[in-house]
N, C-alpha and C positions, 0 to 999 in steps of 0.2 A: 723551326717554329713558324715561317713562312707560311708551310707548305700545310702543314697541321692548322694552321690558323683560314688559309684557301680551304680546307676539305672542311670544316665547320662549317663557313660560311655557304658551303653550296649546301649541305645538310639543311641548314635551318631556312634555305630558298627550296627547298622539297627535292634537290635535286639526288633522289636514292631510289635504291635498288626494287625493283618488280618482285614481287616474292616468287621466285620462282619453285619454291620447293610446294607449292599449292596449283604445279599445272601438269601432275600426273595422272595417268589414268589405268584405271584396274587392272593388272594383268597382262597391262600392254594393250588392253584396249584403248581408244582413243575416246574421252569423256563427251558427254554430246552438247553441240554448243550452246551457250545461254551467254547473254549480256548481263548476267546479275552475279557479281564479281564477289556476292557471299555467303549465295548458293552453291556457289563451285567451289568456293574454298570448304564446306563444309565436307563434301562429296571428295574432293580428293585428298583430306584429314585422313579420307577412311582407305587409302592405297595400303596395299604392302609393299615396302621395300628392305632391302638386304641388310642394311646398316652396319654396324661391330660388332652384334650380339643375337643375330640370325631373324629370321623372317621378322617383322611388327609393323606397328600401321604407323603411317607417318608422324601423325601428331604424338606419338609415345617415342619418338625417335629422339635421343638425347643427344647425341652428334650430327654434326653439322650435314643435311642433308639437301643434294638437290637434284630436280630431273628435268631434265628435255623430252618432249614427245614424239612420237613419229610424227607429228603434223607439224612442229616446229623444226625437228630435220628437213622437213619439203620444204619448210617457207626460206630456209638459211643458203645463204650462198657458199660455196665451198668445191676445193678440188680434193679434200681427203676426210674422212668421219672426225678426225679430228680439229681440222677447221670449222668444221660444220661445230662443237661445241664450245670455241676456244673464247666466244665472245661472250661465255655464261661469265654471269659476278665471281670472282675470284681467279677465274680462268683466264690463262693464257697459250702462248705456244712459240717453242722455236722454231724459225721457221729458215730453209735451206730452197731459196726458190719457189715454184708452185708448189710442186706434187708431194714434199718433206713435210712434217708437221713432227712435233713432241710436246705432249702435254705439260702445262706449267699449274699447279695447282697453289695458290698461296704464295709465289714466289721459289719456290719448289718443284726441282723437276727430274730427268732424267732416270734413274735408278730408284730412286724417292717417291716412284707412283708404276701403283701396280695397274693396269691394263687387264679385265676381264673380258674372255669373247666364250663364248660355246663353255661355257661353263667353269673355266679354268685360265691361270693367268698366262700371257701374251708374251713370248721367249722369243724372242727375231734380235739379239745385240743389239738390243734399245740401249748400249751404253753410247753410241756415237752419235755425235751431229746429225750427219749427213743418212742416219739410221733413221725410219719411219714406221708407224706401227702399221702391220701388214695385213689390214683389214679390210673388207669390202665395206663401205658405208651403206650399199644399198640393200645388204642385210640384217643393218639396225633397225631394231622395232620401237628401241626406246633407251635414251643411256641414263645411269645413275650417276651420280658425282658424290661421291663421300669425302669430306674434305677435312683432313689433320688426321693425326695418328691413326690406321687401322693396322698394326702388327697383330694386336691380340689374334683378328681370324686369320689373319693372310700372313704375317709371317716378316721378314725382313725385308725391305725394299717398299714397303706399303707406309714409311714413315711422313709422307707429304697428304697422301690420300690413294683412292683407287677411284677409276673409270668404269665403272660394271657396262658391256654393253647387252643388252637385252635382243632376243629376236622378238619375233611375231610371234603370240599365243597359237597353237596349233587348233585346226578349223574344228567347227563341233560336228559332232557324228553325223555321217549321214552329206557331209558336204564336199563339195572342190573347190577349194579359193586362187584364182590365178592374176596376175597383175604383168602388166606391160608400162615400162616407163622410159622416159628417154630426157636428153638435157643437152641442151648447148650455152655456148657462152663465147660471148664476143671478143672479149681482149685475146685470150689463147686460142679462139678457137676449139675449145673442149666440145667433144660431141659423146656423149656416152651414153647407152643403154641397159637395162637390165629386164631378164625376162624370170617371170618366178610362176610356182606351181605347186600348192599341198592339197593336202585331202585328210580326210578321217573316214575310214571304214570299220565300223565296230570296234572302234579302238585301236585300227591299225595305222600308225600315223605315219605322213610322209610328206618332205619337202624335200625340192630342189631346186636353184637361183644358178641363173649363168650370167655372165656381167662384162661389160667391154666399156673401158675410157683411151680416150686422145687426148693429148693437145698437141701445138706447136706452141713454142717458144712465147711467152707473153712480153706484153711491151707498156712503158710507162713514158710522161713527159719528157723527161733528161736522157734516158738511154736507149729510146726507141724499144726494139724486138732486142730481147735479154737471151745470149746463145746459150747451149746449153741447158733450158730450162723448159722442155720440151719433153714428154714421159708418155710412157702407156702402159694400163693395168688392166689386166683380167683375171677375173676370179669366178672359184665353183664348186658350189656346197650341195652336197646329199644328206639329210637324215631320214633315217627308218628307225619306226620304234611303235612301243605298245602303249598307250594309255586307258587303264583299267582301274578297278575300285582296291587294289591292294597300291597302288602307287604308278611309276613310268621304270620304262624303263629306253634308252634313246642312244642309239650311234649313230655319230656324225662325221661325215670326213668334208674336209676344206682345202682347196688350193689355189693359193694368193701366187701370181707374177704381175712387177712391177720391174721397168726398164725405164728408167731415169737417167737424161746424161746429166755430165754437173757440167756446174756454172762454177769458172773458174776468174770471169770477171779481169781479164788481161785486155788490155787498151792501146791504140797506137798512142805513140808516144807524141804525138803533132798533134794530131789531129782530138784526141782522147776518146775516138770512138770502139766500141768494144770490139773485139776479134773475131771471126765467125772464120771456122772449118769450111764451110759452106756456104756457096752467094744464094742460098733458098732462105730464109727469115722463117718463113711459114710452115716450114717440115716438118714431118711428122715422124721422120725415118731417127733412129738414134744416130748422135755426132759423138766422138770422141772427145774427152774422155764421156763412159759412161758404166751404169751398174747395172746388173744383173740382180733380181734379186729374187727369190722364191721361195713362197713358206706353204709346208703344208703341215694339213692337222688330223689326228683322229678322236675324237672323243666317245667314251660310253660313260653316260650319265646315267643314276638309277636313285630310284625315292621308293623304299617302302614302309607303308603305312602300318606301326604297330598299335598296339590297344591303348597305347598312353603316351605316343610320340610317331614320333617319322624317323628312317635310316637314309641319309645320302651318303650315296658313294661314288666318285667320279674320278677317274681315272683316262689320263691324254695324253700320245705321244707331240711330238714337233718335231718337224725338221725345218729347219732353217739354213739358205746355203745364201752368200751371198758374193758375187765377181764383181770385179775393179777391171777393164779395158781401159788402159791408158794409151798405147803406141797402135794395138792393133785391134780391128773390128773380131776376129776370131781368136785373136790369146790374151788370156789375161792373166795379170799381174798379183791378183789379191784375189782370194777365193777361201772365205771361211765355211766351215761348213758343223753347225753348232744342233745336237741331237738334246732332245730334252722328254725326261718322263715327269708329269705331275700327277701325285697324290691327292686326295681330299676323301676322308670321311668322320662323317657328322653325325650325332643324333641329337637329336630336337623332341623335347617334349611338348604335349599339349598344354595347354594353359588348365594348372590346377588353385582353382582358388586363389588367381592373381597371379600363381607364381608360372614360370617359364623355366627351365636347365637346359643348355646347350654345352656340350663338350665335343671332342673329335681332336684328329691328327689330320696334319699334311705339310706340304714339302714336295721335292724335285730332285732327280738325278738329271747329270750334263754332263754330255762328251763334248768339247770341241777342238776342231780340227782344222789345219792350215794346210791347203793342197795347192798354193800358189807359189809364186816365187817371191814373193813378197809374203812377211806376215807382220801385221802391226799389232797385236799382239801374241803372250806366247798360249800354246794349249794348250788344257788344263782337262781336268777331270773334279767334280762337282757334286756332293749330297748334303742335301739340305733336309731338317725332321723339325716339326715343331709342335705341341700339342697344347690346347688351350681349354678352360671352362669359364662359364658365364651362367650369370645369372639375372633374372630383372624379376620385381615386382608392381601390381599395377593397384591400388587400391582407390576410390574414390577419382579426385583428379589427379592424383600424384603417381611418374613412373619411376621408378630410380631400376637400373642395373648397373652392374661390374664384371669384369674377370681378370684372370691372368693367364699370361701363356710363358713358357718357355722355347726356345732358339737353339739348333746349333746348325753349324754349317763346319762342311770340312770341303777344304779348296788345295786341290794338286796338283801345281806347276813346276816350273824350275826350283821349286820350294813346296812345304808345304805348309798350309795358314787353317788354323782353326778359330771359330768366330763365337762365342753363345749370346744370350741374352736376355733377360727376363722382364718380359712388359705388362703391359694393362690399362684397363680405364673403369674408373668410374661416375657416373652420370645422373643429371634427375632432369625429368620436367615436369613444369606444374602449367596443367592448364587451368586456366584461369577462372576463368568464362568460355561461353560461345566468340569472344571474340581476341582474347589474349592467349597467346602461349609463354610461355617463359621455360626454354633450356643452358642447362650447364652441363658444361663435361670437363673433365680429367684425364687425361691421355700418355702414356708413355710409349716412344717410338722405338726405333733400333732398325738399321741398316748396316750391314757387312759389305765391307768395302769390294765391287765388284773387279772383274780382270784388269779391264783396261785401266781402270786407276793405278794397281798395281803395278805394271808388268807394261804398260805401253810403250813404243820405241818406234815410231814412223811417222809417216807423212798419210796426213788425212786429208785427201784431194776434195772431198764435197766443203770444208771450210778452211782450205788453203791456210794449213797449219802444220805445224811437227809437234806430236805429243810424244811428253814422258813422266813415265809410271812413278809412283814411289810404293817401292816395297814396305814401308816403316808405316804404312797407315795402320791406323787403329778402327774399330768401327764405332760410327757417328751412335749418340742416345738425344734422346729428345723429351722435354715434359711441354705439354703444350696445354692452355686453359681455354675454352668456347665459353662464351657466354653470347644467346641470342632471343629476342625479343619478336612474335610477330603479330600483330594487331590485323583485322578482319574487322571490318564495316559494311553494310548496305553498300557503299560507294566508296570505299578505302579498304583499300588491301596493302599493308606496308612489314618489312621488317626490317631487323638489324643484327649484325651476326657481327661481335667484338672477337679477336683471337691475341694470344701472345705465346710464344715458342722461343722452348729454349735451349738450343740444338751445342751438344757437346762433342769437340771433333769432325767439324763439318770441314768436310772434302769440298777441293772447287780447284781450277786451274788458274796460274798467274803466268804472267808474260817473263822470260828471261833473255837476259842477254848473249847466249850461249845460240850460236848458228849452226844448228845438227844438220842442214842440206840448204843448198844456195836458193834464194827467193821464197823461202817460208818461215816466218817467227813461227820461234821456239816456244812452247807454252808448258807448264811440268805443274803437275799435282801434287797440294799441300794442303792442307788443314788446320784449323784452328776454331776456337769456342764463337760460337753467333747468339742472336736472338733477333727474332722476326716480331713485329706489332703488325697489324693492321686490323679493316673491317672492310664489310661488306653492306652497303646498307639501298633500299629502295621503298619505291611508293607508285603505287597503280590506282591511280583517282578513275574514276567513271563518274563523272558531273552529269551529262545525260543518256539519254538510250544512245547506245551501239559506239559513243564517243569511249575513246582510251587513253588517258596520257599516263606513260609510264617514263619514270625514272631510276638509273642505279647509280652507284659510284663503287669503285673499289679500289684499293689502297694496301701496300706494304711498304713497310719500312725494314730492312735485312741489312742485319750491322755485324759485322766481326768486332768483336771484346777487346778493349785492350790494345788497341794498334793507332799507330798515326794517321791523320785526318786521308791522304793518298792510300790507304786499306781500309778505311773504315768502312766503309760501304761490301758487300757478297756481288759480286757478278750477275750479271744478268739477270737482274731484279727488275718485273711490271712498270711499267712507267702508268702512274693514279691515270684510271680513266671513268668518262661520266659517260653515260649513254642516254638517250631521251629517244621517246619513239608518241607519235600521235598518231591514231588507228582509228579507222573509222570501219562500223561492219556493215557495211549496204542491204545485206539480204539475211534473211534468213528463212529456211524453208519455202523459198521461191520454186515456183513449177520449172523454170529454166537455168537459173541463176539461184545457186544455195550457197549460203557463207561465203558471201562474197564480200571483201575487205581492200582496203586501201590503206595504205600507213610509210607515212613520211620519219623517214630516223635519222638519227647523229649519234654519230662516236669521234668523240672526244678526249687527245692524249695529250696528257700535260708532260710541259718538260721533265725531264729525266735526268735529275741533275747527282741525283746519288748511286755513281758507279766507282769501281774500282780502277784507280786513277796510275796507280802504281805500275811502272816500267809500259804505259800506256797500251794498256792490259785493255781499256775501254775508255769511249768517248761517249761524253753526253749528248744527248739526244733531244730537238729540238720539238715542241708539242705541234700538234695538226691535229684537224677534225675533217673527219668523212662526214658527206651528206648520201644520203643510200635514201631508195624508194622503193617501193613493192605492193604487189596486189595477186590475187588470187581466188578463186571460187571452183566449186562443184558445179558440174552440168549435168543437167537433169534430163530426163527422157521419162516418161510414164510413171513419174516417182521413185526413179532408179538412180543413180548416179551412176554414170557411164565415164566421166572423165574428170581430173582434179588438172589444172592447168594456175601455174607460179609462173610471174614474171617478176624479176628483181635488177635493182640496178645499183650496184656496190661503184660507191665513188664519183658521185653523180657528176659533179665537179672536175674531175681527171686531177687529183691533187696526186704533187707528186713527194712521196714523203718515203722516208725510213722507218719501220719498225727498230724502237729499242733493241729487239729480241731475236732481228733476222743476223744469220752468221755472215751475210753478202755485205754485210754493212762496212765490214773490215776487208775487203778485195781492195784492186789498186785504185789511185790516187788517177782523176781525171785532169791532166797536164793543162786540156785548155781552160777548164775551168773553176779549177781547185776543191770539186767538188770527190768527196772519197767514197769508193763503193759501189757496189749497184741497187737501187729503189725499189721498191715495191712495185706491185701492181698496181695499174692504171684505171680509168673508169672502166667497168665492165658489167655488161646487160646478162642476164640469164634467162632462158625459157625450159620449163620443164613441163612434162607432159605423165600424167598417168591414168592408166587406163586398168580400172581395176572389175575384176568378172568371177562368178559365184556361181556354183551349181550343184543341184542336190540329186545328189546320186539314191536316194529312197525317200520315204516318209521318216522321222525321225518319233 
């Protein structure tokens, strides 16, 4: 009641949420800037985005919907695309070090949120910790955030939400778009580049990104330079394709490597300072332990256009291989190597007289494979088929749609498990007026318990634990209700997004007293009935020209059913955070200086005091507030823009704090000073640079 009583009281001081689902822009294009916060909520009403029930414009969107821009990717500080959104309202992330991230959507994470890249979802064994999704960030053009039930389009495993990441809209006929960017950062040391290049020839389309990151080891107040936390990524995408008046047609291939050592967080025992392989702090080179990891992609994507709809059909292999070096720089110990085929096609009608039909199938075949001496899980074989229809009508101000889909999955290991399911949702929203929206939705989830739940049996070196499987799971269903409010003014932009979920069979791991290998708790998977509350809510004032104060908060509450006060609480649940940000925009269409901003922020985490208590499975977690600064502008030359240059400075303060949600948080116990774990990252500066260049290859 406390806490519930704290989250009002900041509410009714304006302390909420920026609407952020009013700052996308068409296509992936980027919106052009304007200081009048209700002309652009108008303009980006009129987006399309993906939603549960296939293409429609935002403000007809009945589920919870929200986006990030490319231009807000460049202003955000971050060592992986998912950092870079983890600070959106509802958003979180588990975080394994720098270079690891896992999306938390709602309290909700893991296996429970599908990841979309090049058209198709993101298969790298995102069931693990110490598992990162294996994307290049500097080939986001724009992400989507769909938040609560989307089974109906995507199937099993989409029961928290989905990530859509978007690329860049392909350049228009007649042109060559090329871009040069670069970035460093203080505390690690991160230096990384990315060089890119498309074009449009009569319809002949083509891009290609090549991209290179470092760090060394980052370092905070309490434990100086953190070993093992030191990574390097490269990645490189080719698409060729057609863009013509019957539809596209586009293949793409991609490959992601990421060499990450872990951070095992072992201490002298005198002294409590942490261990280091190596007397360099600052290297770049990998230290033992460390992974190997490499995903690549192929996708052919195709759309064509019939007389009363569209046909998509998209079709992508993956391979995913990922090694464990624990003893030696050349053999390793763990080496999965996980093959994946995804399905998808669709057809989409036009809009007849209000109404919309959308139908289609998809799903995934999986091989994976254990070529090490070690395997922490067993390997298995994998098909998955789901087929779904939708409908919506639009009349007047009112949208309402629905569907259903059907699930199954068949899964063969040492055993074999078949999963089905049958979900849905249905929705309305009423727009108001020019300045109210008002959505509801209805949503039924469904996820099938993936491998490592079932079947795990090792020692997981990136969060210094031993996991074990339970064969007996059942799969999780879920009914979850949105209801959300978003108000538009002259000088007020605000909304509010209510949610409640109510998850049957929810899998999670608990701590046991059982020691499967000397110096690592035991941890084993079990399940039981939950239910999740929370909201999201914010407020974007503009009192005068070019002035900004925006505020959010967001909030879960994740209880297991039924259990004693030391279980009541789900794992690794959000700890309630406020954010405020004052923004001021110095220029606009300056002959040297264009959009050029200044903006002072805070983020702000309250204690964390409902965790699962039992067999000290977790510890609560004490609140801190980051102060962060930032500023940015276009430079101009002849009316050109020649350069986008971000300075940002995360932690301005050097606070030295815990994330609720980092897995370091549970490493050893520092002897000298009672303090347990290793911290987070310390103050750190960022400069980015880009240098973007355009050229027209004809008259168009």
């Amino acid at each position: 009641m406390k806490t519930i009583y704290v989250m009002l009281s900041l509410l009714c001081c304006g302390m909420t949420m920026t609407a952020q689902n009013h700052r996308m822009s068409n296509g992936g294009k980027e919106a052009e800037d304007t200081t009048d916060v209700f002309y652009r909520h108008l303009e980006l009403n009129e987006v399309m985005v993906t939603g549960v029930t296939g293409d429609t414009k935002l403000k007809h969107s009945t589920a919870p919907i929200s986006v990030v821009t490319g231009k807000e990717l460049k202003q955000t500080t971050s060592t992986n695309v998912i950092d870079a959104v983890a600070k959106q309202p509802g958003m979180a992330q588990v975080t394994t070090g720098g270079g690891i991230s896992k999306p938390i959507i709602r309290g909700l994470g893991y296996n429970r949120i599908i990841v979309m890249n090049e058209g198709v979802r993101q298969e790298g064994q995102q069931w693990g910790d110490e598992h990162g999704v294996e994307v290049d960030g500097n080939g986001v053009g724009s992400v989507e955030i769909l938040k609560g039930p989307a089974s109906l389009m995507y199937g099993s495993d989409a029961m928290a939400g989905v990530l859509i990441l978007h690329n860049a809209p392909s350049p228009m006929d007649g042109e060559v778009r090329a871009n040069v960017s670069t970035e460093y950062q203080t505390n690690n040391g991160l230096f990384a580049y990315s060089l890119n290049a498309a074009g449009n020839h009569s319809g002949f389309v083509w891009d290609g990104r090549f991209s290179d990151k470092m760090a060394h080891a980052y370092k905070n107040k309490y434990d100086g330079y953190v070993p093992g936390s030191q990574f390097r990524e490269r990645a490189g995408r080719l698409m060729l394709g057609l863009d013509k008046r019957w539809g596209h047609s586009h293949l793409t291939w991609t490959c992601y490597h990421l060499t990450p050592s872990i951070i095992e967080g072992e201490r002298d025992e005198e002294t409590g300072a942490l261990e280091w392989t190596t007397d360099r702090h600052k290297t770049y080179s990998k230290t033992l332990p460390f992974q190997q990891v490499k995903h690549y992609r192929a996708v052919w994507d195709n759309s064509i256009n019939l007389p009363k709809g569209y046909l998509k059909a998209i079709v992508g292999y993956q391979q995913n291989r990922r090694q464990e070096f624990e003893e030696s720089m050349d053999d390793y110990e763990v080496f999965f190597k996980l093959h994946t085929v995804t399905y998808d096609v669709r057809y989409l009608t036009q809009d007849f007289d209000g109404w919309k039909v959308a139908a289609g199938v998809n799903g995934m075949w999986q091989r994976s494979q254990n070529l090490g001496e070690e395997a922490l899980i067993p390997e298995y074989r994998l098909f998955d088929f789901g087929g779904y229809a939708t409908v919506s009508k639009e009349w007047e101000r009112w949208t309402l749609n629905g569907g259903l889909r059907y699930d199954k999955r068949h899964l063969k290991y040492d055993l074999t498990k078949n999963f089905d399911g049958v979900t849905g949702s249905v929705g309305a929203v009423w727009n108001a007026n020019e300045h109210i929206d008002v959505r509801l939705n209805m949503a039924r989830g469904f996820r099938a318990p993936n491998m490592s739940e079932l079947g795990a049996d090792g020692v997981h070196e990136g969060t210094v634990r031993y996991e074990l499987g339970n064969a007996q799971l059942k799969s999780e269903y879920s009914w979850q209700a949105d209801l959300g409010v978003d108000f538009t003014s002259r000088y007020v932009s605000a909304q509010v997004a209510l949610f409640a979920n109510k998850i049957s069979n929810y899998i999670f791991t608990k701590r046991i007293d059982s020691v499967m290998e000397e110096g690592y708790n035991t941890y084993e998977y079990t399940q039981g009935d939950a239910r999740l509350l929370g909201f999201e809510a914010g407020v974007d004032i503009h009192p005068v020209h070019r002035l900004h104060l925006g505020n959010t908060f967001s909030y879960v509450d994740a209880r297991q059913l039924n259990q004693p006060e030391e279980m009541r609480y789900l794992p690794f649940t959000p700890a309630p955070r406020w954010t405020s940000e004052v923004k001021y925009e110095i220029t606009h269409h300056g002959k040297v200086l264009n959009n050029a901003y200044l903006a002072l922020g805070l983020e702000c985490y309250l204690r964390q005091n409902h965790y699962y208590k039992a067999d000290q499975t977790e510890t609560a977690t004490p609140s801190y507030t980051l102060l962060n600064l930032s500023a940015g502008t276009d430079l101009m030359w002849g009316k050109k823009k020649v350069a986008e240059v971000y300075v940002t400075a995360d932690n301005l303060l050097n606070r030295a704090y815990q994330s609720h949600l980092s897995r370091l948080k549970y490493t050893d116990i520092n002897e000298a000073t009672g303090r347990m774990g290793v911290y987070n990252m310390g103050r750190n500066v960022v400069m980015k640079l880009v240098v973007p260049l355009v050229f027209e290859t004809h008259t168009r």
